[in-house]
C-alpha positions in Angstrom: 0.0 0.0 0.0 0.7 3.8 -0.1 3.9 4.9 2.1 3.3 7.8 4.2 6.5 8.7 3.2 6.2 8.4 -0.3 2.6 10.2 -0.6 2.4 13.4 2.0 0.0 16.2 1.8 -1.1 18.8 4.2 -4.2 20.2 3.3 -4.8 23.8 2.9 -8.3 23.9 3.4 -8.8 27.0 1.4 -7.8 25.0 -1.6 -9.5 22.5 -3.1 -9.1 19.3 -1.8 -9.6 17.3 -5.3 -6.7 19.6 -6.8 -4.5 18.6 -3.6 -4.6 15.5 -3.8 -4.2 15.4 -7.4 -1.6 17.2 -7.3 0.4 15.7 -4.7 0.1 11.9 -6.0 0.9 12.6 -9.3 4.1 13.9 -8.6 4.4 10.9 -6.6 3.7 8.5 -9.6 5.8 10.5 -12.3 8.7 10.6 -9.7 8.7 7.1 -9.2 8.3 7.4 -5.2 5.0 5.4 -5.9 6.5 2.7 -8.1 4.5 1.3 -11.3 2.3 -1.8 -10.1 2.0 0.0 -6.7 -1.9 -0.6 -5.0 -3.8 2.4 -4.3 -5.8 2.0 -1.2 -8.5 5.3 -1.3 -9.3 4.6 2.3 -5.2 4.9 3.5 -4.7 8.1 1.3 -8.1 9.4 3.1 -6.2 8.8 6.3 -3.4 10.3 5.6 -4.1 13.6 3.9 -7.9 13.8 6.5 -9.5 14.1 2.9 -12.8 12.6 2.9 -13.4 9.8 0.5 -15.2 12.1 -2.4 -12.2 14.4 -3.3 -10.0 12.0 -3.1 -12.3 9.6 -5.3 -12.7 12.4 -8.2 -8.7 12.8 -7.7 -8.4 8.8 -8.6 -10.6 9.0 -11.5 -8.5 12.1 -12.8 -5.7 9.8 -12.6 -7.1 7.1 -14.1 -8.2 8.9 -17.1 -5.1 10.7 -17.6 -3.6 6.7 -17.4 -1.5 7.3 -14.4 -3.6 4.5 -12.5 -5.0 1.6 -13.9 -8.9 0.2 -11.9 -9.1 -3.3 -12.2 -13.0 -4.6 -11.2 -13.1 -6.3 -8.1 -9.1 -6.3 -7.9 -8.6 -2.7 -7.1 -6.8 -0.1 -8.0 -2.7 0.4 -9.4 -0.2 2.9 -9.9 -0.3 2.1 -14.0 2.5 0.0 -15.8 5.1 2.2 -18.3 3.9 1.5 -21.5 6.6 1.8 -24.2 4.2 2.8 -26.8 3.4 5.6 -24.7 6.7 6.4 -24.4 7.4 6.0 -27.8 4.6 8.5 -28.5 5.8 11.0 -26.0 8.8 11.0 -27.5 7.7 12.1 -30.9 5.8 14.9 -29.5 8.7 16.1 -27.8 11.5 15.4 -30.3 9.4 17.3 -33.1 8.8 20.5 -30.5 11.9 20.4 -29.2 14.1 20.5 -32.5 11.3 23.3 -33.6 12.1 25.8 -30.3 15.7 24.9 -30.5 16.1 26.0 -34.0 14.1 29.5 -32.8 16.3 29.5 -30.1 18.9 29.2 -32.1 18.3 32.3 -34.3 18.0 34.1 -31.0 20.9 32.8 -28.8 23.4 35.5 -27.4 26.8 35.0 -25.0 24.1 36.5 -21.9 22.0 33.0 -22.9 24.9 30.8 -22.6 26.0 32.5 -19.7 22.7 31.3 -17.9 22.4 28.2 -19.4 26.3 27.2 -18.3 25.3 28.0 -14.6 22.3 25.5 -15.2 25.0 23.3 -16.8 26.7 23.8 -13.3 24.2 22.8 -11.1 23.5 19.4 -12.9 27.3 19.0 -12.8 27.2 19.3 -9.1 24.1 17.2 -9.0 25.7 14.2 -10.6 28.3 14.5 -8.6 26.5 13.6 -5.8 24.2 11.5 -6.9 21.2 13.4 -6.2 18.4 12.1 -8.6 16.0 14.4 -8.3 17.7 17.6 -8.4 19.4 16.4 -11.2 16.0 15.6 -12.9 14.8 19.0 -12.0 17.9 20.6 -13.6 17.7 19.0 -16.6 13.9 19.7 -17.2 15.0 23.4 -16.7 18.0 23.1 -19.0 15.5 22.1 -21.8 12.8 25.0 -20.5 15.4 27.5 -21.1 15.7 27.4 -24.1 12.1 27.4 -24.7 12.5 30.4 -22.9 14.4 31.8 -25.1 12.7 30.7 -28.6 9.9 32.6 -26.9 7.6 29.1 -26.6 7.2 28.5 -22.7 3.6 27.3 -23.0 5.0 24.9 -26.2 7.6 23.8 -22.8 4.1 22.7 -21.0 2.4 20.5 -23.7 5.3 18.8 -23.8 5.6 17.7 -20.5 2.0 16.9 -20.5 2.6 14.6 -23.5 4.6 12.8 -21.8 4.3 11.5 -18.3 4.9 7.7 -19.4 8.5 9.4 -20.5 8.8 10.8 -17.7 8.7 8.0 -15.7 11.6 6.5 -17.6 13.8 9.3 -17.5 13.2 9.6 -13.6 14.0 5.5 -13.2 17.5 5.9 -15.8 19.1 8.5 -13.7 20.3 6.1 -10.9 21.7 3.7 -13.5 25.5 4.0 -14.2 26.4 6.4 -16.4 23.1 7.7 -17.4 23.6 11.3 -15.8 27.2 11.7 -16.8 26.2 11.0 -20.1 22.9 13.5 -20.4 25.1 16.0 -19.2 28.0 15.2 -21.7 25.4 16.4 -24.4 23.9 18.9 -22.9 27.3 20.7 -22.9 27.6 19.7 -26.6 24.4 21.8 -27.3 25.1 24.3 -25.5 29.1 24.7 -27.5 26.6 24.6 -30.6 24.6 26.9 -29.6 26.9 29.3 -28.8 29.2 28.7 -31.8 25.8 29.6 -34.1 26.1 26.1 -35.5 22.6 25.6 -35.9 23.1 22.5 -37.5 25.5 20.7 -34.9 22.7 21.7 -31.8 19.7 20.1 -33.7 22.2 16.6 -34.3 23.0 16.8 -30.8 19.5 16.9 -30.0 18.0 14.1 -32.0 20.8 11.8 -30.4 20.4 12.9 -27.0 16.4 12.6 -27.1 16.6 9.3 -29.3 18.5 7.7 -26.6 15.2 7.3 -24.8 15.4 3.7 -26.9 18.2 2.8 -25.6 17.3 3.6 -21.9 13.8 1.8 -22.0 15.7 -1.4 -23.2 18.2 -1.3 -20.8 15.2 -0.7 -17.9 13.1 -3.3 -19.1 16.4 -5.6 -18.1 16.2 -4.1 -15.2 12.7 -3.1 -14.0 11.0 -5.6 -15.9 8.2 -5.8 -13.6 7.8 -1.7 -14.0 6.2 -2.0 -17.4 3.5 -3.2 -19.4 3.6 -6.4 -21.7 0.4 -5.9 -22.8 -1.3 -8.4 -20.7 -3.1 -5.5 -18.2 -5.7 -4.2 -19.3 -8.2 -1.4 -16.8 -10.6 0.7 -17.0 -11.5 4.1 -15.3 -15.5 3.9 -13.7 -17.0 7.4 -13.1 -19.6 5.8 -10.7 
């Protein structure tokens, strides 16, 4: 069942409770702190948040339609498998926005926008270093933002991560494995030398590599973490009753 530790949430009751919870196990799912295959009890996460069981229903159903959590009749309810097709699709939404902004980024870039994407470059160095996951997740998600930012496309930035929460998933699960950090990093800084050498060319080949490694890392967890993704055999349903 749920881990208090892994799924925490302190109301604010001027909020609404439905958006809370949400909120608060979704980040949990794309994180991995609830791991795919995980059962959802709605009675334990009404005891643990003091959410009555209506909120935190409609926040389940939200989940389950968005494929986050899969309902199983008379079996209950799981945190959903990866599904590589959905990765698969993720990844062509945000290979074909990504090479678009970073092209208009491109046509924009200045030594000021290096300067502030190095420091970014900095932090996941540090990150790395030490191992920490998550801020290293949250650093690269930024890296990528930025240069939305800059192509002038920040809401472009949104659908893509929308698109692409079975992706997500992955990329959260690849950066404990060996290497997998050094290596995001290692063309991050290629980019970013592209970018600020005007070679528009060179940043958009750098790009395509780095996002088309996703292939590579979903073979390599399916090794590992086989039991973290779907084989087709699970099949649920979400009930609005």
């Amino acid at each position: 069942m749920i881990d208090i530790v892994l799924f925490s949430l302190k109301i604010d009751h001027r909020q609404p409770r439905t958006s809370q919870v949400y909120e608060a196990l979704k980040a949990a799912i794309l994180e991995v702190r609830l791991k795919p295959g995980t059962p959802i009890s709605e009675s334990r996460i009404c005891r643990q948040s003091s959410v009555s069981r209506t909120p935190v229903r409609e926040a389940l159903i939200r989940l389950a339609q968005e494929q986050l959590i899969d309902v199983f009749p008379q079996h209950g309810s799981f945190v959903s498998l990866i599904c590589a097709t959905k990765v698969a699709e993720g990844h062509f939404v945000r290979q074909t926005l990504e090479l678009a902004m970073l092209k208009k980024a491109a046509e924009r870039w200045s030594k000021s926008n290096t300067e502030a994407a190095e420091s970014l470059l900095a932090l996941q160095r540090a990150h790395a270093s030490s191992r920490n996951y998550a801020c290293f997740y949250r650093e690269d998600e930024r890296f990528h933002h930025y240069i939305a930012e800059v192509a002038d496309l920040r809401g472009v930035s949104r659908v893509i991560v929308d698109a692409n929460t079975h992706l997500t998933r992955v990329r959260q699960l690849a950066n404990p494995v060996e290497g997998h950090m050094e290596e995001a990093l290692r063309e991050h800084e290629l980019i970013l030398a592209a970018l600020d050498a005007r070679n528009t060319e060179k940043a958009v080949a750098v790009l395509t590599q780095h996002l088309d490694r996703v292939f590579k890392t979903v073979k390599r967890l399916m090794q590992l973490h086989a039991e973290y993704f779907d084989d087709g055999t699970r099949v649920g349903y979400v009930s609005a009753k």
